[in-house]
PDB file as gemmi writes it, atoms N, CA and C in Angstrom:
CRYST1    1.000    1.000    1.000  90.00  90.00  90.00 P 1                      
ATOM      1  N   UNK A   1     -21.820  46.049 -92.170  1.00  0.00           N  
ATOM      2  CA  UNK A   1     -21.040  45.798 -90.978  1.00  0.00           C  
ATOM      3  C   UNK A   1     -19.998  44.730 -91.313  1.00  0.00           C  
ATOM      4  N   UNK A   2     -19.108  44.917 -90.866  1.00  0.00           N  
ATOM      5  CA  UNK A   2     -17.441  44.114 -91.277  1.00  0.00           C  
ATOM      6  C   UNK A   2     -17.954  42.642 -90.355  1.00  0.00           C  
ATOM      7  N   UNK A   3     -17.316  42.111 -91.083  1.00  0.00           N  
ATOM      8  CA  UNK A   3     -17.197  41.029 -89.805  1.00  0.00           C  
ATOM      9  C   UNK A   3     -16.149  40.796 -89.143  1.00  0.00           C  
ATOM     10  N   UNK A   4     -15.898  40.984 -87.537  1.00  0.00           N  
ATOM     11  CA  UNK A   4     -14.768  41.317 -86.749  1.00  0.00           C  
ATOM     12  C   UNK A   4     -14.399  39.410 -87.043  1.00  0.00           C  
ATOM     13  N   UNK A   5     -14.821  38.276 -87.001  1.00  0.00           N  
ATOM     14  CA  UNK A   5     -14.355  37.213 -87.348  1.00  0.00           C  
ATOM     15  C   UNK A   5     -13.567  37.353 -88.164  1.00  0.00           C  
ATOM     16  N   UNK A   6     -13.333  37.931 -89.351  1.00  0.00           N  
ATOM     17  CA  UNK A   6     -11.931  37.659 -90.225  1.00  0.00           C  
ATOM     18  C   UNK A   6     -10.986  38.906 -89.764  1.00  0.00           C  
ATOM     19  N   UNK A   7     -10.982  39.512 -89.226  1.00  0.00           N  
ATOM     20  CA  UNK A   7      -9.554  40.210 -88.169  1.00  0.00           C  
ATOM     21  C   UNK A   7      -8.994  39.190 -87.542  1.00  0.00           C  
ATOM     22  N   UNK A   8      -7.735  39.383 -87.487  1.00  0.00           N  
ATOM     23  CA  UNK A   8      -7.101  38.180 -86.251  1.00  0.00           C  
ATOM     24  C   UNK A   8      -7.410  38.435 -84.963  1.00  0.00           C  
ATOM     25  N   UNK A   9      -6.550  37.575 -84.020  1.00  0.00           N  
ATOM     26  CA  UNK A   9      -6.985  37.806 -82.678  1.00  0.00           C  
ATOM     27  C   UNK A   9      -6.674  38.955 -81.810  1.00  0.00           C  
ATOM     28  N   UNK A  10      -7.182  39.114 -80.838  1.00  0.00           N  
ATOM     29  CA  UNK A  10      -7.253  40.678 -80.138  1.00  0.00           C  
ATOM     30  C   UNK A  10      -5.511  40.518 -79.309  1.00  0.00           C  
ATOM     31  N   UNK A  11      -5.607  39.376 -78.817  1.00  0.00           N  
ATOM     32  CA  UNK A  11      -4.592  38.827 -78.076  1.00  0.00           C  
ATOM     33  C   UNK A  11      -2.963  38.488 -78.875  1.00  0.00           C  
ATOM     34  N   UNK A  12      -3.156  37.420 -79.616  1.00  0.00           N  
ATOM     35  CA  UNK A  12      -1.762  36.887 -80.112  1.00  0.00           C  
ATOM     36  C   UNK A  12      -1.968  37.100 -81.997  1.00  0.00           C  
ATOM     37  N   UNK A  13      -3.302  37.445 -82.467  1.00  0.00           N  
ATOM     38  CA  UNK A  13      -3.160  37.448 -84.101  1.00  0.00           C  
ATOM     39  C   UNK A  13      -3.751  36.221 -84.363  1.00  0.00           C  
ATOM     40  N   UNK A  14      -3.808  35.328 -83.683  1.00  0.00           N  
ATOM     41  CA  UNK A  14      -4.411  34.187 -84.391  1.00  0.00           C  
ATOM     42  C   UNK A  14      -5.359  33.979 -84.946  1.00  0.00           C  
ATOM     43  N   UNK A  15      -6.091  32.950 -85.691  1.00  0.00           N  
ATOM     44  CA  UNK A  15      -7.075  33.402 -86.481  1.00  0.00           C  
ATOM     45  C   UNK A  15      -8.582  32.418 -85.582  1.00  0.00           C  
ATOM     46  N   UNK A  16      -9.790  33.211 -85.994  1.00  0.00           N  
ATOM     47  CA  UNK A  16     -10.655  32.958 -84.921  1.00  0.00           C  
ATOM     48  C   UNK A  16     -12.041  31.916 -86.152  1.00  0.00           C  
ATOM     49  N   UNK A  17     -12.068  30.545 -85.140  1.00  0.00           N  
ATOM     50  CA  UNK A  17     -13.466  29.261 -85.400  1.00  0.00           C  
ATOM     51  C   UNK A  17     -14.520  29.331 -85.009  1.00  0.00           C  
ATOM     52  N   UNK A  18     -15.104  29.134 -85.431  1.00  0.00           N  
ATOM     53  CA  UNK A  18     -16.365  28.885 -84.964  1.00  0.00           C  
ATOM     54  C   UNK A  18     -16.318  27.995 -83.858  1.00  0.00           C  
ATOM     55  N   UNK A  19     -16.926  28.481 -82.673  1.00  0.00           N  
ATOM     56  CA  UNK A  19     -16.896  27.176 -81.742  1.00  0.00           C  
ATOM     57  C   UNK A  19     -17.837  26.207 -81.653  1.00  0.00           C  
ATOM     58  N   UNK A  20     -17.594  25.149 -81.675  1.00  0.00           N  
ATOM     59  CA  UNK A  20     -18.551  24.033 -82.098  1.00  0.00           C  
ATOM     60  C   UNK A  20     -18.944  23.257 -80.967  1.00  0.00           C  
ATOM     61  N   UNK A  21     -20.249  22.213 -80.782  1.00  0.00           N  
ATOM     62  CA  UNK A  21     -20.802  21.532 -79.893  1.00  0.00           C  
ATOM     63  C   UNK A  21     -20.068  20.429 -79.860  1.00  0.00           C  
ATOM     64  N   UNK A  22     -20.374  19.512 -78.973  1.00  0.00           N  
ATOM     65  CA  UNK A  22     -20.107  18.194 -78.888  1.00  0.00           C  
ATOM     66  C   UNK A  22     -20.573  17.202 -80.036  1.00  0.00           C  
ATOM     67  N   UNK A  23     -19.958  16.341 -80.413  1.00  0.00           N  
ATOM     68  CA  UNK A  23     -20.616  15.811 -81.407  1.00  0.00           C  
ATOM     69  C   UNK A  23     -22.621  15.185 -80.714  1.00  0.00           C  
ATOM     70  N   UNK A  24     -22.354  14.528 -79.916  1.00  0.00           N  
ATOM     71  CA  UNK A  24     -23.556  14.211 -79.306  1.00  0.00           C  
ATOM     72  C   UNK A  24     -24.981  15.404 -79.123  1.00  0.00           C  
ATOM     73  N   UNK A  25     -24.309  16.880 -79.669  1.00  0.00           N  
ATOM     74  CA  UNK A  25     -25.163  17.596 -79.085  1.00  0.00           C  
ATOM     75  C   UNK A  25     -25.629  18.671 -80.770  1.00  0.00           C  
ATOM     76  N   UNK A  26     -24.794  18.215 -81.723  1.00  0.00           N  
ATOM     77  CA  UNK A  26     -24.767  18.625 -83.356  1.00  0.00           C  
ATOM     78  C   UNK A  26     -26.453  19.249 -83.897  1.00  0.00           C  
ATOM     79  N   UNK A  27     -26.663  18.013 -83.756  1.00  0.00           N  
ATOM     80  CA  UNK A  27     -27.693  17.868 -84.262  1.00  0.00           C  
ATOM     81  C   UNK A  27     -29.286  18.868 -83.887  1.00  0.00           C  
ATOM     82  N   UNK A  28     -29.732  19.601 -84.343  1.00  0.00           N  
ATOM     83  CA  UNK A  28     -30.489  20.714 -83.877  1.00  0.00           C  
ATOM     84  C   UNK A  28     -30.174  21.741 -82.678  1.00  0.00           C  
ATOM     85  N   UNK A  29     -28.750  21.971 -82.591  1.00  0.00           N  
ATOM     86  CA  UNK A  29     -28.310  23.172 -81.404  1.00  0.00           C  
ATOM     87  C   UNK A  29     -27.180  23.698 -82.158  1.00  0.00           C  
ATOM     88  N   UNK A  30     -27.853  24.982 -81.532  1.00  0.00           N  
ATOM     89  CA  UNK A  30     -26.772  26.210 -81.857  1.00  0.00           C  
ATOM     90  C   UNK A  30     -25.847  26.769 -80.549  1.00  0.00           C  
ATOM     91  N   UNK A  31     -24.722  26.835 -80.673  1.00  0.00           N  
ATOM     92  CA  UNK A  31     -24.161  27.644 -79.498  1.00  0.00           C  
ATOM     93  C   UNK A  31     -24.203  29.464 -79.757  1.00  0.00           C  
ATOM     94  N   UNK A  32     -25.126  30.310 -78.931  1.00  0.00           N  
ATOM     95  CA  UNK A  32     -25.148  31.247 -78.909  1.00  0.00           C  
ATOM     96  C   UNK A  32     -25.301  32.004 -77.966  1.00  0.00           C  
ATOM     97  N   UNK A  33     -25.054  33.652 -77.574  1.00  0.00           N  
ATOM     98  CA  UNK A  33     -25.288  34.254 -76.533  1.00  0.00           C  
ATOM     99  C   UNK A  33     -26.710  35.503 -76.690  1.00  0.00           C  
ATOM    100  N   UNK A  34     -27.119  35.831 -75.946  1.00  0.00           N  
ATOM    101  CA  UNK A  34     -27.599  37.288 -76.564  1.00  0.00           C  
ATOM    102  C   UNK A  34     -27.515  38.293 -76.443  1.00  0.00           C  
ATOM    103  N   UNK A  35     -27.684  39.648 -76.620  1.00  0.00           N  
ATOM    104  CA  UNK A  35     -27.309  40.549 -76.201  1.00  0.00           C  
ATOM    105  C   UNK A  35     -28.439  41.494 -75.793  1.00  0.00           C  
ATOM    106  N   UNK A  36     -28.428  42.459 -74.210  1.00  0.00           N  
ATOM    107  CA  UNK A  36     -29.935  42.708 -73.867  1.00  0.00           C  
ATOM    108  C   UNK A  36     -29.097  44.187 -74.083  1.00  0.00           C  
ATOM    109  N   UNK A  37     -30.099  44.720 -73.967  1.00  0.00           N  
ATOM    110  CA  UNK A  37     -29.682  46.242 -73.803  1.00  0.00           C  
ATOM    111  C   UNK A  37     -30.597  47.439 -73.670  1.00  0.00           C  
ATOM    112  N   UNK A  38     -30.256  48.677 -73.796  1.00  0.00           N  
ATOM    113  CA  UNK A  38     -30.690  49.732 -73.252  1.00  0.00           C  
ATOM    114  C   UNK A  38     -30.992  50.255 -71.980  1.00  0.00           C  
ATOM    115  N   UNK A  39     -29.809  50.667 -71.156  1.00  0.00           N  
ATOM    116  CA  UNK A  39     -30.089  50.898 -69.849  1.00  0.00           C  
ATOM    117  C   UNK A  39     -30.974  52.156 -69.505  1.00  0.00           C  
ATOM    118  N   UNK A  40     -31.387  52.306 -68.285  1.00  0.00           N  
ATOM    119  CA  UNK A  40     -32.150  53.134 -67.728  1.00  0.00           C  
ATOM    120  C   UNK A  40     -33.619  53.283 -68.369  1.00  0.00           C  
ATOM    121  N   UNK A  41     -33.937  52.052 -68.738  1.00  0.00           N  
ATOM    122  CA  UNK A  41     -35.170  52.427 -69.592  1.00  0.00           C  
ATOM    123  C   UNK A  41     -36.038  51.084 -69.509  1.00  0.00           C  
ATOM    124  N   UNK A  42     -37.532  50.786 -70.065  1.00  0.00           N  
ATOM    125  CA  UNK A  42     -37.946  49.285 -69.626  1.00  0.00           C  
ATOM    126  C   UNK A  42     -37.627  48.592 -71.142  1.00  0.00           C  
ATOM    127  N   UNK A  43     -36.883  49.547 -71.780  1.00  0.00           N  
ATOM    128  CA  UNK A  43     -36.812  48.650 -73.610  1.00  0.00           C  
ATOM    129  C   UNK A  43     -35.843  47.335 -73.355  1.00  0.00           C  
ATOM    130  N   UNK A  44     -35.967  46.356 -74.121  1.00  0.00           N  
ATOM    131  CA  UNK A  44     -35.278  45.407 -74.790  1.00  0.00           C  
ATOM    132  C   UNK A  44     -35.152  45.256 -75.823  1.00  0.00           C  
ATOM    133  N   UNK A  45     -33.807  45.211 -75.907  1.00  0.00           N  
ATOM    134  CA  UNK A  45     -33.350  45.320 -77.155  1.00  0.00           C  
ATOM    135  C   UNK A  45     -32.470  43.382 -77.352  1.00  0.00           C  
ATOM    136  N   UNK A  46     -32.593  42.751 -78.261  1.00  0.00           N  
ATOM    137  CA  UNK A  46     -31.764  41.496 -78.819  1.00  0.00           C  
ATOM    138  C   UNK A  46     -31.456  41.333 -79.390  1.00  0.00           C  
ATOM    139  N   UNK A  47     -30.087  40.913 -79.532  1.00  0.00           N  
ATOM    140  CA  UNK A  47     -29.607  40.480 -80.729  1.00  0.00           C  
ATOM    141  C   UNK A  47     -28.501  39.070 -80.375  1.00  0.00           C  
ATOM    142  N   UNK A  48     -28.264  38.447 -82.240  1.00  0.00           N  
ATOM    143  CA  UNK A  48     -27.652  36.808 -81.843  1.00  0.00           C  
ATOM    144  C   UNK A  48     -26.070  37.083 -82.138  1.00  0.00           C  
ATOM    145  N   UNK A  49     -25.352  36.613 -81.047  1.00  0.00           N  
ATOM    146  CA  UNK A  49     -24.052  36.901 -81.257  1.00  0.00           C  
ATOM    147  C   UNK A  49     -23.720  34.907 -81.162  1.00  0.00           C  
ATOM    148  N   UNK A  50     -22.846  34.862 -82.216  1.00  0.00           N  
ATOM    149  CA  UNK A  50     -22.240  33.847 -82.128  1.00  0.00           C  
ATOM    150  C   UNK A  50     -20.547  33.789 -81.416  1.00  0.00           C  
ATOM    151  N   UNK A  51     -20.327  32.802 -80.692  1.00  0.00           N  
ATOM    152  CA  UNK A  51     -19.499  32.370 -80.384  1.00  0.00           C  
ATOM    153  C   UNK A  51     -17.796  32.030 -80.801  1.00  0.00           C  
ATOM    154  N   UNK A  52     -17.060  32.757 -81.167  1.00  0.00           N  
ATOM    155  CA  UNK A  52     -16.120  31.923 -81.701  1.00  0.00           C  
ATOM    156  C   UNK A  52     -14.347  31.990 -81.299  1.00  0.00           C  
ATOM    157  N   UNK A  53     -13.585  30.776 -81.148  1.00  0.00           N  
ATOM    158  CA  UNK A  53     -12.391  31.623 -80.435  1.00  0.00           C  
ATOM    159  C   UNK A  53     -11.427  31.093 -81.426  1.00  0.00           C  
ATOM    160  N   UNK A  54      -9.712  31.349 -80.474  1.00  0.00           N  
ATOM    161  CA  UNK A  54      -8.883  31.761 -81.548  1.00  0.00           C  
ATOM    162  C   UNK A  54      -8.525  30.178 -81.881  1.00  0.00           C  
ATOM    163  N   UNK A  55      -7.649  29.885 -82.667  1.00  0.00           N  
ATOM    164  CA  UNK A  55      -7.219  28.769 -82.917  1.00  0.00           C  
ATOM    165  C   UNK A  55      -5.645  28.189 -82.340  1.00  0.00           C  
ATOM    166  N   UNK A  56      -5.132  29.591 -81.657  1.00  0.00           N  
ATOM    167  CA  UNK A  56      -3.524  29.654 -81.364  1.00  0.00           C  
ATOM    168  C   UNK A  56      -3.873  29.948 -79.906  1.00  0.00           C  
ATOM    169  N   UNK A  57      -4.621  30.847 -79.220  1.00  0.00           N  
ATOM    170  CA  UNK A  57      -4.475  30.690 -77.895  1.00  0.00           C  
ATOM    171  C   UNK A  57      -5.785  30.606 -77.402  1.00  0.00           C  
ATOM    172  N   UNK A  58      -6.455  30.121 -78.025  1.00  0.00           N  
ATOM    173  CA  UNK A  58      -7.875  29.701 -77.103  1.00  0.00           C  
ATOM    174  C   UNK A  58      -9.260  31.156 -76.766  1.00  0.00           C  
ATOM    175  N   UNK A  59      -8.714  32.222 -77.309  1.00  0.00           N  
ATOM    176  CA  UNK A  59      -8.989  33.549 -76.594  1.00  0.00           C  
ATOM    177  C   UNK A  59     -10.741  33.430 -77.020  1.00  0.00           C  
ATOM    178  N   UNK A  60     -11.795  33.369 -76.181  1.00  0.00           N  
ATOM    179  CA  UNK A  60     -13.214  33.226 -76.533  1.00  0.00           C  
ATOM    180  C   UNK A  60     -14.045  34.193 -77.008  1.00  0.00           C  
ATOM    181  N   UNK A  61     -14.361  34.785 -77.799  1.00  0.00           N  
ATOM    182  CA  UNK A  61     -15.157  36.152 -78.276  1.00  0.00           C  
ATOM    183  C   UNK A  61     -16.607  35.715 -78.875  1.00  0.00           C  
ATOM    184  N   UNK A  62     -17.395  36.751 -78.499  1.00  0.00           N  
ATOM    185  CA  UNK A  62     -18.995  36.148 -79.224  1.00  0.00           C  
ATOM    186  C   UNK A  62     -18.826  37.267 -80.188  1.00  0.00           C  
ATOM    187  N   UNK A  63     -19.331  37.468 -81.713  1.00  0.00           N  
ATOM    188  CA  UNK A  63     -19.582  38.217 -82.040  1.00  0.00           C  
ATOM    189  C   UNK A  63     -21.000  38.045 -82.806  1.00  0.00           C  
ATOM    190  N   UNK A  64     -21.701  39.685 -82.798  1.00  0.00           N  
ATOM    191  CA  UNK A  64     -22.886  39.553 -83.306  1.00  0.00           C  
ATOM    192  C   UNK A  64     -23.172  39.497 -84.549  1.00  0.00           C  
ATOM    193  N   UNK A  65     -23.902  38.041 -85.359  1.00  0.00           N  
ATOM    194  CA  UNK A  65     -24.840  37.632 -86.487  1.00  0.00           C  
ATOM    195  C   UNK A  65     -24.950  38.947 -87.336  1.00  0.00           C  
ATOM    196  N   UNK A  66     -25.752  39.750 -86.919  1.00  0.00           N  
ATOM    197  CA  UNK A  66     -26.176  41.352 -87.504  1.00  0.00           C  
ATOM    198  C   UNK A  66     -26.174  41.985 -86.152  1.00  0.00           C  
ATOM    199  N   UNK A  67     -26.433  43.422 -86.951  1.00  0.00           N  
ATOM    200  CA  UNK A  67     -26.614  44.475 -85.668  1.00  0.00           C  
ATOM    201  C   UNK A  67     -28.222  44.038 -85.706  1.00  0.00           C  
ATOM    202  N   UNK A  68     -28.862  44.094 -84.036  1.00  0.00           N  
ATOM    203  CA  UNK A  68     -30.139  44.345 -83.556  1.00  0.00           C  
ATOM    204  C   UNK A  68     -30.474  45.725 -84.334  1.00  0.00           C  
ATOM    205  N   UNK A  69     -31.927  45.540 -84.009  1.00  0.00           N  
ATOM    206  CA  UNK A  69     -32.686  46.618 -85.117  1.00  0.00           C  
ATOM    207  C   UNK A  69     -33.384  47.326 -83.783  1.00  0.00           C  
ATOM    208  N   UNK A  70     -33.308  48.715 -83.636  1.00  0.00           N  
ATOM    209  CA  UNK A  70     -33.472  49.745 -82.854  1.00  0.00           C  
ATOM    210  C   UNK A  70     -34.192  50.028 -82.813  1.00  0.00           C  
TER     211      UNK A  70                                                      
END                                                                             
């Protein structure tokens, strides 16, 4: 799987950071989202998408670590 992080931005091309914590907050935290899925059904599915936006216009995107395993 590519990593959509080294494509530029969706918006203006710019190029996309990691978004980072507060310094006060560094230290043992991760900024992440997750991803649930499979509708119409009682499965859960997760996976770790990290956070990261552009450096030229701010534009916020999570993208996912790996693909979840099915």
């Amino acid at each position: 799987m590519s990593s959509p992080v080294n494509k530029p931005c969706i918006f203006c091309g710019g190029r996309y950071i990691k978004t980072t914590l507060p310094k006060e907050m560094e230290v043992g935290f991760e900024m992440s989202t997750l991803v649930i899925g499979k509708l119409n059904t009682p499965n859960v599915i997760m996976g770790k998408s990290v956070i990261y936006h552009c450096a030229t216009c701010g534009n916020i995107q999570a993208f996912l670590e790996k693909e979840p395993k099915i």
